[in-house]
N, C-alpha and C positions, 0 to 999 in steps of 0.2 A: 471485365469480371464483376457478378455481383455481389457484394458479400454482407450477407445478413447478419449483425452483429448484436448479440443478444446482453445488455449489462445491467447494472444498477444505478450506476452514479457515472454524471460527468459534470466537469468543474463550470461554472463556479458552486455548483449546489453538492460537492464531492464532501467525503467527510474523513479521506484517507488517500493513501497512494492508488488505490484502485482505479476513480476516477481519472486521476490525472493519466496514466497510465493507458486506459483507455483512450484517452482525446489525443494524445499524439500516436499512439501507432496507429489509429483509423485516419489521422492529417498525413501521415507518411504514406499509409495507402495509399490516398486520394490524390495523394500528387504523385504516386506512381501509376496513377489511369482509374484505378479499381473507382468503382461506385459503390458508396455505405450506404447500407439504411440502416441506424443503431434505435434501437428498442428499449426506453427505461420506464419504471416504473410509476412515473409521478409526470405532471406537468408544469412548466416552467418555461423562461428564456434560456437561451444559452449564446447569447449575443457576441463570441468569439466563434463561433462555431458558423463559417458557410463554405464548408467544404466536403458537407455527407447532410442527410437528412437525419433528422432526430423524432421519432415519433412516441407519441406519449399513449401507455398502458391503462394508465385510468386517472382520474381528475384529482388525487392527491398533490399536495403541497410535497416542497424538498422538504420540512421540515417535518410535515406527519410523513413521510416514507424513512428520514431518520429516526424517526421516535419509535419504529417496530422493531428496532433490535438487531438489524442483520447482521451485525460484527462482533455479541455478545452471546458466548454461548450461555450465560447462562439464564436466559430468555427460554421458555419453555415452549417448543414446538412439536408436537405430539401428535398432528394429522395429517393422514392422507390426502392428497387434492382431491380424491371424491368424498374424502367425509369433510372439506374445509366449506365456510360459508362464501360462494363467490361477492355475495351483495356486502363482508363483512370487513370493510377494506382499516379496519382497526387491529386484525388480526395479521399477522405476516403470512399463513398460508391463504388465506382469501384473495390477499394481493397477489401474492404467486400462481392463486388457480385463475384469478384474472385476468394474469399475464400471458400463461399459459394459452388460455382461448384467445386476447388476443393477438399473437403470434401467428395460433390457428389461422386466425381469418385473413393475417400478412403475409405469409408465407405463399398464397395463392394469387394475390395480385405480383408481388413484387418478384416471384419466379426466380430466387437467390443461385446460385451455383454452388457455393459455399455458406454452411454455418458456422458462426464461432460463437460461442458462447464463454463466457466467462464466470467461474468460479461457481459453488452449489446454488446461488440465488438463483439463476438462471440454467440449471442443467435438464430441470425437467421440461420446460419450455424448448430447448435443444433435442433434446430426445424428439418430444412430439413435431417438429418441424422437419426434423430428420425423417418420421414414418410416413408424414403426407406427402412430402417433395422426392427421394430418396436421393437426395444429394448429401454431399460428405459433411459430416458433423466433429470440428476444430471442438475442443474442449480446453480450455486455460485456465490452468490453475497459476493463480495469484497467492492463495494462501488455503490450507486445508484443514478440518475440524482440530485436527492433533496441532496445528498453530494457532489458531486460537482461542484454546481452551489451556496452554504452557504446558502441554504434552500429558496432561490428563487425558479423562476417558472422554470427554465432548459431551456433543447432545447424540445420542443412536438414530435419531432419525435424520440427521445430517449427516452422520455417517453411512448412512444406506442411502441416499440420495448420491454423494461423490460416487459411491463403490457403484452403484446403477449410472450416473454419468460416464466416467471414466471406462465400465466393460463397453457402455453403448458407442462413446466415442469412435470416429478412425484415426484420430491421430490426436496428441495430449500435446499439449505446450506444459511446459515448468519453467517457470522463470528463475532457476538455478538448480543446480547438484544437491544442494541441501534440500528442494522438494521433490523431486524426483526418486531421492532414494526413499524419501516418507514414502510416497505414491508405491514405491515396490514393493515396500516390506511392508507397510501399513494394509495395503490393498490389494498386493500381488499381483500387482498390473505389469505383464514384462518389460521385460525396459525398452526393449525396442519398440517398444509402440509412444515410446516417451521422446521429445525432442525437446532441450533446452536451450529457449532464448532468454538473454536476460535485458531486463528495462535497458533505457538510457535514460540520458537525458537530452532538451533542447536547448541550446544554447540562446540562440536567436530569441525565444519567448521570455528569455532571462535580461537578455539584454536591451531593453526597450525603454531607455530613458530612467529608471529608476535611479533614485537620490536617496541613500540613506537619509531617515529623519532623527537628527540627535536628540531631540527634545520626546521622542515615543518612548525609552526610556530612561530617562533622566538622568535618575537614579544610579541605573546603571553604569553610565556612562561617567558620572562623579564617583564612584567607585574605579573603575576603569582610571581615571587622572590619580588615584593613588595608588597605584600600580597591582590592584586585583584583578583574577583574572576570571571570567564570564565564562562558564561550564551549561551548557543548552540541549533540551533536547526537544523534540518537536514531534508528538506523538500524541496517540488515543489513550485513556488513562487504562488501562484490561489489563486486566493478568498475563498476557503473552509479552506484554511489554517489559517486564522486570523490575519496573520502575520503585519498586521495594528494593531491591538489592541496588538500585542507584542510588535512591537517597542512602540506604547505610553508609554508602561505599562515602560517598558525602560528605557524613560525618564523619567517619575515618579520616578520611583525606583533612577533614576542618582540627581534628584535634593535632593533628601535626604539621600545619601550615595556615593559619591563618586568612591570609588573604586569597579568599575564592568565595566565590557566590553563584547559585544555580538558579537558573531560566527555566521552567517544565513550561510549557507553551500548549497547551491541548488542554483535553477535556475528556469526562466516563465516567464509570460509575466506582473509580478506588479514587474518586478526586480529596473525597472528606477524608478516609483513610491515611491517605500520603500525605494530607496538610497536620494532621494529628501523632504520623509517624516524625514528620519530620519535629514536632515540640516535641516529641518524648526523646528524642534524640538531642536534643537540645541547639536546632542548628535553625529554628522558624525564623533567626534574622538572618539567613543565610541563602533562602531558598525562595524563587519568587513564583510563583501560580498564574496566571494570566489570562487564563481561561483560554474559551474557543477563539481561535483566530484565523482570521484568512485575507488575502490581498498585503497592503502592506506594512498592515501588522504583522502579518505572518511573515515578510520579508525584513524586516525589520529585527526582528526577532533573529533571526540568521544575521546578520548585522553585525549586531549590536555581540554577540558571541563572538568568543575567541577557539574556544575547544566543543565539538558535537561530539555527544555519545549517545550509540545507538543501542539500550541494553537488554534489546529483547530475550525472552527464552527461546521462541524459533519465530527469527524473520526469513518468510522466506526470499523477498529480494532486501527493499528496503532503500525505496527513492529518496527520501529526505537526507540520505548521506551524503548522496550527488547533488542534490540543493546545498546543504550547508559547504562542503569542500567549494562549490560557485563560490559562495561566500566568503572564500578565506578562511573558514576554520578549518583548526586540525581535527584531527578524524579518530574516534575510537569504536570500535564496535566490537561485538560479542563476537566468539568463534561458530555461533548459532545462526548469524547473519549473511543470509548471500548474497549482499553486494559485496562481501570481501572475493568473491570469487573473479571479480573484475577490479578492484583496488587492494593493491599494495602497502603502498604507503600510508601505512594505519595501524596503529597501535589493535590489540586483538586481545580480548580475556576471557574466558570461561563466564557463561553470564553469572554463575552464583559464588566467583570467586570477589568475592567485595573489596579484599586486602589488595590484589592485583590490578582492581580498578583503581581505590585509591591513590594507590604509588604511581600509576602512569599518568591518573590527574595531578600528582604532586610534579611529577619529572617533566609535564608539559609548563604548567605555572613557574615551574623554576628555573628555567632554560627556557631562555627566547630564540635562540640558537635552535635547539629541536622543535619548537613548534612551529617557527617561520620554516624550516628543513621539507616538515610533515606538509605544512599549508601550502609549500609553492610545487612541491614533487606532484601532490595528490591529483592537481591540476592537469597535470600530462597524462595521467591514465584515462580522464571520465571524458578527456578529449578524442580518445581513441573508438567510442565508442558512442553511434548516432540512431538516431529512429528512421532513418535511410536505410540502415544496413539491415535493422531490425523489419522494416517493411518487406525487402528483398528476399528474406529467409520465409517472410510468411508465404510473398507471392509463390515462391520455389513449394512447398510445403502445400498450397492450395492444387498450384497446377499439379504435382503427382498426384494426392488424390483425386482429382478429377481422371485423371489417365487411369487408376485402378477402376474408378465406377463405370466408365466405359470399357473399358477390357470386359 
């Protein structure tokens, strides 16, 4: 089977769960027979990767195809791909109408079976590969304008883009209940034409020799030998993340306990914000910024934590939970996030209740009895669940619609 996979990012040049995400359900394809050709928009190595073809959209850098914005709604996107400049690869729809063409000219050598496209960057690109070939077009949503823009109104032409992907689609992936019912009532897409898979993770890619490095954070770690406890989160700085109502919740937690101190690990555009929110709050020796990371800083960082919170407004899956739980930490996350639709053992709060979060960061720091409880349970859930099983459901998913286009 062929299957032409249409995305943005894969790691190492990823800049979120997306990416990752992608590189292993297209490896669990590929070791279930399928043949990928996957489609992004920039050029680069991807020197983990020989196990699909990777072909590059136009001659941008990973770092100028992040600097257009894709995950910030509030980037201003306001044209059509025939009023966009295809020669204007500064602009995010230019790159999208470049994508777009070529696609066009892929889709007729490489003779796919299947499309999948992933998330609005890539719907219209799907659409058109669906009209040339007329093979079945997979639509995947990872996350939707109403997630990240924290359930405001978004960008409108992102919003007409999903609602043209999603009617065009034959079959939708949601990677949990919590997007899928967005996708119903937001879009009025019926639910059966909705199927939800949700990520995993890989264990094997995790376990590959890696050695915590004690000296990454020091600091840390000497906090840690007098008995404080490392509260982490690992995330894009935006507004769907909540990360306002984490640090509150923070300081909450700090005027009634003392010993605790927080890891924010990412990077965006509320970075200055949340470094200013946390002085007026009075907690700036409490909370540590670290910028962009990835490799093993980024592991390290997981580490070096005792307790992950995940405190989006709406996540719709939300892999870094199943990173850090690897990792030994305990687990909190919003009731907005769906990976709790596959882990249990995890503490769970209303993302805007800040008093709720505190106290459960207080009950995890104060009881090592509950957090070892939390950190060794969580382990037996995310083991239940692989990028095997998750290839399986696509291949199943691929082959009916193939069986309707011929009927």
């Amino acid at each position: 089977m062929n299957i032409l996979m249409l995305g943005w990012e894969l790691p190492p040049h990823n800049s979120g769960g997306l990416g990752v995400a992608c590189y292993h359900m297209s490896k669990a394809l590929a070791i279930s027979g399928a043949t990928v050709d996957f489609i992004v928009p920039y050029k680069a190595k991807h020197p983990d990767v020989d196990f699909m073809n990777i072909h590059s959209a136009t001659d941008l850098t990973p770092l100028e195809r992040y600097g257009l914005g894709a995950y910030d709604s509030n980037k201003v996107f306001d044209k059509s791909l025939s009023e966009s400049d295809i020669s204007d690869l500064s602009d995010m729809r230019g790159v999208q109408k470049r994508y777009v063409e070529f696609v066009e000219k892929m889709v007729v050598s490489l003779k796919p079976d299947i499309i999948h496209a992933h998330d609005w960057l890539t719907m219209e690109a799907g659409i058109r590969a669906k009209e040339i070939t007329n093979v079945p077009l997979i639509v995947h949503v990872h996350a939707t304008e109403f997630d990240r823009c924290g359930n405001e109104s978004g960008n409108p032409l992102v919003h007409d883009i999903e609602y043209n992907g999603l009617m065009m689609a034959d079959r939708i992936i949601a990677v949990s209940d919590i997007t899928k019912k967005i996708i119903v009532e937001k879009y009025n897409i019926p639910a059966d034409k909705i199927e939800v898979v949700h990520n995993a993770i890989d264990i094997t890619t995790l376990d590959n020799g890696y050695e915590y490095d004690l000296r990454t954070y020091k600091y840390l770690e000497a906090l840690k030998s007098e008995g404080y406890t490392i509260i982490s989160t690992i995330t894009r700085f935006t507004i769907q993340k909540g990360l306002d109502y984490f640090i509150r919740a923070a300081a909450k937690a700090c005027s009634k306990y003392d010993k605790l101190a927080f890891l924010l690990a990412g990077d965006g555009e509320l970075r200055d914000e949340l470094i200013k929110l946390s002085a007026d709050l009075g907690i700036s020796d409490k909370v540590f910024f670290t910028g962009f990371i990835r490799g093993k800083l980024w592991r390290d960082a997981y580490s070096v934590s005792d307790v992950f919170v995940m405190s989006s407004v709406s996540e719709p899956f939300g892999l870094t939970a199943l990173e850090a739980a690897y990792h030994d930490n305990a687990i909190i996350l919003t009731k907005q996030s769906g990976v709790g639709e596959v882990l249990s053992s995890v503490f769970r709060y209303d993302f805007w209740d800040e008093d709720v979060l505190a106290d459960q960061i207080i009950g995890l720091a104060t009881s090592n009895v509950l957090k070892e409880s939390l950190q060794s349970d969580v382990k037996k859930e995310y083991n239940r669940i692989s990028w095997n099983d998750v290839a399986q459901t696509f291949i199943r998913i691929y082959k009916s619609m193939q069986k309707v286009v011929t009927e």
